[in-house]
Z-matrix of the N, CA and C atoms (Angstrom, degrees):
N
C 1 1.449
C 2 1.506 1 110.21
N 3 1.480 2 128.65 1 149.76
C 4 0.713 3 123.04 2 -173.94
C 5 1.561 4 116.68 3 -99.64
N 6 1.651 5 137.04 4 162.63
C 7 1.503 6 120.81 5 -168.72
C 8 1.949 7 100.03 6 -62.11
N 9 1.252 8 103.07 7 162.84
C 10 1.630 9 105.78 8 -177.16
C 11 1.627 10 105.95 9 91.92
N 12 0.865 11 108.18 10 -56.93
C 13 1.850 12 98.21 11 170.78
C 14 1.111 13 143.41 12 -48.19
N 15 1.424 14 136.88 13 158.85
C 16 1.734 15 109.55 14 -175.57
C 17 1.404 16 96.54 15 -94.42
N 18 1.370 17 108.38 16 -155.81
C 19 1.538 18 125.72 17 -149.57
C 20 1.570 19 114.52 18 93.94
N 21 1.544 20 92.44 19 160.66
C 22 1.832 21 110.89 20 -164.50
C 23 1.528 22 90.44 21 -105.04
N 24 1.244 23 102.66 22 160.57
C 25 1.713 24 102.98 23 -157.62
C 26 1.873 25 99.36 24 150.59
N 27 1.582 26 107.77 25 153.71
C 28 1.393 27 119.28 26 -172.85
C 29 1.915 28 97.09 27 -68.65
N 30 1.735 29 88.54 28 128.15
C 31 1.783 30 82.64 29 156.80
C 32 1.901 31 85.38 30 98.21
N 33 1.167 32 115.67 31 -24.23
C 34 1.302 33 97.78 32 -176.25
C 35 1.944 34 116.93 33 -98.50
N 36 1.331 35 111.79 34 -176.12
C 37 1.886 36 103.87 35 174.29
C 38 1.173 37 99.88 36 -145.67
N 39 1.490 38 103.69 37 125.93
C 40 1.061 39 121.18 38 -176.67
C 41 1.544 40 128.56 39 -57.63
N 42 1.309 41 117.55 40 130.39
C 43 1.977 42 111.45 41 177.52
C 44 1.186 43 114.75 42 -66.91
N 45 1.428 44 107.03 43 172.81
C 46 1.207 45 119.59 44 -169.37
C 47 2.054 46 123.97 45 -49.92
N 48 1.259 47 93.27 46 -24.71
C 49 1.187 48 104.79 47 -162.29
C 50 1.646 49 109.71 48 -86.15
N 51 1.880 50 109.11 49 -4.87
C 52 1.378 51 110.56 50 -168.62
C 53 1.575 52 88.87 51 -115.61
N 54 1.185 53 128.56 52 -25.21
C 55 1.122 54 127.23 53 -154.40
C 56 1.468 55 125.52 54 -86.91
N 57 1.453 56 125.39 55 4.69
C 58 2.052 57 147.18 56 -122.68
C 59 1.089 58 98.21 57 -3.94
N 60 1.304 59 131.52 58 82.69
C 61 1.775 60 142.87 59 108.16
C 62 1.053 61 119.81 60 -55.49
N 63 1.883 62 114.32 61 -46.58
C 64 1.200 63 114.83 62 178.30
C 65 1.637 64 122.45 63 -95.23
N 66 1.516 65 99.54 64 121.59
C 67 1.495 66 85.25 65 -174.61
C 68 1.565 67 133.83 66 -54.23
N 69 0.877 68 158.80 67 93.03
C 70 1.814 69 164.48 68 -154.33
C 71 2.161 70 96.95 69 -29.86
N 72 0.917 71 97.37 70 174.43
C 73 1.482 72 125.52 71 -146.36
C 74 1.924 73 82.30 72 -83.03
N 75 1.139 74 135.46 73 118.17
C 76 1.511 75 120.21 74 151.98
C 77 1.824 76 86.60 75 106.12
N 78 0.859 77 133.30 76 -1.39
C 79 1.673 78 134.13 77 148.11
C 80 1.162 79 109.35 78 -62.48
N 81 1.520 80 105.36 79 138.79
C 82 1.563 81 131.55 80 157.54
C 83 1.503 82 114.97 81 -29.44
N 84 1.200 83 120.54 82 118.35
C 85 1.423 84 120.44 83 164.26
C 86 1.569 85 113.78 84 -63.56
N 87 1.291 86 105.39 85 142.99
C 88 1.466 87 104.88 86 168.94
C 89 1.213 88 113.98 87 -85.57
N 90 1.570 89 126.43 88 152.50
C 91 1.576 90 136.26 89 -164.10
C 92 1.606 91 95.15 90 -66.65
N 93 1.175 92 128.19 91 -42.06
C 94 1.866 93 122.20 92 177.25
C 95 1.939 94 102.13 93 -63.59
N 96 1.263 95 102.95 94 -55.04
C 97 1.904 96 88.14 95 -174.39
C 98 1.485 97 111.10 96 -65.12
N 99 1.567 98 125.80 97 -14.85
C 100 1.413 99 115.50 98 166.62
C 101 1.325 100 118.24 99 -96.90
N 102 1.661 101 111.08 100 -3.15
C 103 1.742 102 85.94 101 157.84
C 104 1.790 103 109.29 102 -99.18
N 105 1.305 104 91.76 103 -16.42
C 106 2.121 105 69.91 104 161.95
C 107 1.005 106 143.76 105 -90.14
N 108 1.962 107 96.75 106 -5.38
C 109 1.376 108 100.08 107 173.95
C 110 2.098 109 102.71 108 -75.95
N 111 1.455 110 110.51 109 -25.18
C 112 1.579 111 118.33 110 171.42
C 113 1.381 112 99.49 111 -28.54
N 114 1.111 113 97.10 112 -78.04
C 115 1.785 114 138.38 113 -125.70
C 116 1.931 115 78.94 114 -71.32
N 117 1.608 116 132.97 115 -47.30
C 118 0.898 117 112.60 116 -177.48
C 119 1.401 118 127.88 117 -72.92
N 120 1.597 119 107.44 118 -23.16
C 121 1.387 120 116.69 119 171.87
C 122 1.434 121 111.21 120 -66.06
N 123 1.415 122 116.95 121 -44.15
C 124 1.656 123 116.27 122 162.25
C 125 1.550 124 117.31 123 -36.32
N 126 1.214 125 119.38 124 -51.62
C 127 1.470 126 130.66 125 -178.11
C 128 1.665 127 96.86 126 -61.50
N 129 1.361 128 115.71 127 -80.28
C 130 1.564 129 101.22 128 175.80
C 131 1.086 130 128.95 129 -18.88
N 132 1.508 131 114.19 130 -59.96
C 133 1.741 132 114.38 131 -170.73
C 134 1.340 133 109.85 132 -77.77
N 135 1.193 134 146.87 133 -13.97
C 136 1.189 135 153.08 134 155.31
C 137 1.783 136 123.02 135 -32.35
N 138 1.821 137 66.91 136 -66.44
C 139 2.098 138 96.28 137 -172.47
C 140 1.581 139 92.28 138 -61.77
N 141 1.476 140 114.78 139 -53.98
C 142 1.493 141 119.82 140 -170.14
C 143 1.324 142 110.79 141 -64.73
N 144 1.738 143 145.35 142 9.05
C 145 0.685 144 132.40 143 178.72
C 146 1.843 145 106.62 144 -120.79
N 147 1.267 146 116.39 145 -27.75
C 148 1.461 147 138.27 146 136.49
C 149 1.546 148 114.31 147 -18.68
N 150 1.214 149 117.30 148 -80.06
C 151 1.211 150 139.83 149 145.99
C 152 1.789 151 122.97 150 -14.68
N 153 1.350 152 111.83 151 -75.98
C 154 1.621 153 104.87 152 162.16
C 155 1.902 154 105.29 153 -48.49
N 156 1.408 155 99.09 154 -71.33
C 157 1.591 156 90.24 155 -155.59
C 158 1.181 157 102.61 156 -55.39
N 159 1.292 158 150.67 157 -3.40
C 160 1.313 159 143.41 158 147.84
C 161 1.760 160 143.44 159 -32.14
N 162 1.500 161 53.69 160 -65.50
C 163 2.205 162 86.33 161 163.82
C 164 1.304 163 99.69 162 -68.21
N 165 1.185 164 129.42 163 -64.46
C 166 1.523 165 125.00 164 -179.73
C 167 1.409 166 108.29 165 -33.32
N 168 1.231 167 100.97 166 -74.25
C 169 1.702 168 98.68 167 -173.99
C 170 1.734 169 113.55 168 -41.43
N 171 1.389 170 115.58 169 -21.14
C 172 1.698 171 107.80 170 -158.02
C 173 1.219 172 85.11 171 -110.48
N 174 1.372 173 142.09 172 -0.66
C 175 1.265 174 115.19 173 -160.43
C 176 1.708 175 100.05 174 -136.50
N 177 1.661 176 103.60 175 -49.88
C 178 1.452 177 114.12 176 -163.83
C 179 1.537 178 102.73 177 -66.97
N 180 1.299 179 111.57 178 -173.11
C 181 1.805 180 138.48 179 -160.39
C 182 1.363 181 92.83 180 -74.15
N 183 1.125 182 116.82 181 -53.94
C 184 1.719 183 102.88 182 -176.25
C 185 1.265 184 115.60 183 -128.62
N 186 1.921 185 121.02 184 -136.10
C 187 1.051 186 116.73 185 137.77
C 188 1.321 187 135.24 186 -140.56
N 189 1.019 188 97.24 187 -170.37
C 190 1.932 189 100.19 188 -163.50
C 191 1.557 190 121.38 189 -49.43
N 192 0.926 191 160.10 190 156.74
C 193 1.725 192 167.45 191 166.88
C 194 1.068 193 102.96 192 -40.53
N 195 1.854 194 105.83 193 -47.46
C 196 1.765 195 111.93 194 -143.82
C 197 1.496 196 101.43 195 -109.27
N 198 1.325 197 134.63 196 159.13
C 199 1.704 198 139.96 197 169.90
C 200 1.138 199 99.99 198 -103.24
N 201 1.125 200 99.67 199 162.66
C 202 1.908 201 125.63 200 -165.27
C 203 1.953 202 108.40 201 -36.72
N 204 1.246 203 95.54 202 -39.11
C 205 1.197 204 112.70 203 164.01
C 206 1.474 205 126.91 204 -43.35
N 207 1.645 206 105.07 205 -62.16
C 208 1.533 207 103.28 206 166.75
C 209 1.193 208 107.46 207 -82.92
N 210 1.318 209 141.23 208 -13.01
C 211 1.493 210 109.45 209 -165.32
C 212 2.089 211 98.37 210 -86.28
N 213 1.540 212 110.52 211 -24.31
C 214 1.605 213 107.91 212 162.06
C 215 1.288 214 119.46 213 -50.34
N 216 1.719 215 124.48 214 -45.33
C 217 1.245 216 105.61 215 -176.09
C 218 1.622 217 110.83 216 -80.81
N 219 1.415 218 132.23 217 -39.74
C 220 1.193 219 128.50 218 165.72
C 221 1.491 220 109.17 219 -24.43
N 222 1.368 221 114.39 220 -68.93
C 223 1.218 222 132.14 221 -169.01
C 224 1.855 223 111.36 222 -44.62
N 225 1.323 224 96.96 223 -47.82
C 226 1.697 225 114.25 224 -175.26
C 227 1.688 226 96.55 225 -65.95
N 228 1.771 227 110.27 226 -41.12
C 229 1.693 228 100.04 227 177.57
C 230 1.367 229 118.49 228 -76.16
N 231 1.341 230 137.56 229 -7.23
C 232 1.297 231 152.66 230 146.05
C 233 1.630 232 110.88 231 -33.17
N 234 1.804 233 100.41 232 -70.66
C 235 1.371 234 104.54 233 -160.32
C 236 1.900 235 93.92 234 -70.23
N 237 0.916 236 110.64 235 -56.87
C 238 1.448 237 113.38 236 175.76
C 239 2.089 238 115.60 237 -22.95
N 240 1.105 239 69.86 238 -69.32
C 241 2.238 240 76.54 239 177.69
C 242 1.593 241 99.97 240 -77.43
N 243 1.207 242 138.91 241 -36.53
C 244 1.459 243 106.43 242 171.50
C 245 1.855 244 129.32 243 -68.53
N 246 1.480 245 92.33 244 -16.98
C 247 1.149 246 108.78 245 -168.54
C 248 1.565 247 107.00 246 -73.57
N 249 1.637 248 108.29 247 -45.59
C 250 1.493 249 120.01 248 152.27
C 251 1.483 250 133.50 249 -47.17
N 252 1.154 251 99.79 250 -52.90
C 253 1.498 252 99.63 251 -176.59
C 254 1.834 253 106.91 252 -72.28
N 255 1.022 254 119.06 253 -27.37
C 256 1.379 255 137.02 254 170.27
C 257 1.648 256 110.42 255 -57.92
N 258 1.330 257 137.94 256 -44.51
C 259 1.081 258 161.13 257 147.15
C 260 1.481 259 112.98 258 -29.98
N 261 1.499 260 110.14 259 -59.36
C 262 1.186 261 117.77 260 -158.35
C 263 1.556 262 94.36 261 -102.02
N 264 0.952 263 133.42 262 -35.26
C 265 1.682 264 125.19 263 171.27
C 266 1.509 265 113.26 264 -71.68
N 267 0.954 266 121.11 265 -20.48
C 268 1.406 267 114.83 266 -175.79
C 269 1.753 268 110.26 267 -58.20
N 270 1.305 269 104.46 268 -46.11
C 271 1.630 270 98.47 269 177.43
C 272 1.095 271 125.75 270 -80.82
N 273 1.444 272 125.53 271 -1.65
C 274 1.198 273 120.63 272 171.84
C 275 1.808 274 111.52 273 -102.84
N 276 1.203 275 106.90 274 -17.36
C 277 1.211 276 114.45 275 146.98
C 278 1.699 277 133.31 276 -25.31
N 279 1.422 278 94.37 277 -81.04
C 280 1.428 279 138.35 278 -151.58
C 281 2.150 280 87.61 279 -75.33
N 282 1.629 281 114.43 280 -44.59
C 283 0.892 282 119.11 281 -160.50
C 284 1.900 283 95.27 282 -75.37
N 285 1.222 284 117.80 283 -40.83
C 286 1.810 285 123.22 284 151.13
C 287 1.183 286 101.18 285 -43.01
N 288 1.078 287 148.03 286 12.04
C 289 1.832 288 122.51 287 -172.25
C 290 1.610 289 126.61 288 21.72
N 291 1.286 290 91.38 289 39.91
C 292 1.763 291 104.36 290 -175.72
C 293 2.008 292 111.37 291 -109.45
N 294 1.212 293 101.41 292 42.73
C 295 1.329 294 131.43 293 -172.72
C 296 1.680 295 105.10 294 -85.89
């Protein structure tokens, strides 16, 4: 190998992945990486629900009940309960080893 490349070897420091920084594969999540892993799944289901009523409007028979207005807060109660339920399943998940 040439200098600049990775690999373990004299003179070099090891990454994260050799060094236990990173916790190993089938470890406990920590309460901060499961609320951001939440908080991003919240964002998904949000956007993804944005997204349908979108299409609806451009595509389907009519339109929606609600104005831009409701379909944001809908949308915000979306990210909110996926973001929750995402939260709260993860450990019972994880404790199945169905990861």
């Amino acid at each position: 190998m040439a200098d600049g490349e990775g690999g373990s070897g004299p003179g070099r420091e090891p990454d994260a992945a050799t060094d236990g920084s990173v916790p190993a594969p089938g470890a406990p999540a920590t309460p901060r990486a499961r609320a951001r892993s939440a908080a991003l799944w919240g964002i998904v289901g949000g956007f993804a629900f944005l997204v349908l009523a979108q299409g609806y409007r451009l595509l389907g028979p009519g339109s929606l009940p609600l104005g831009l207005g409701g379909l944001a807060l809908v949308a915000l109660g979306v990210a909110v309960a996926s973001a929750g339920i995402t939260y709260l399943a993860e450990v019972r998940v994880r404790a199945k080893r169905r990861t």
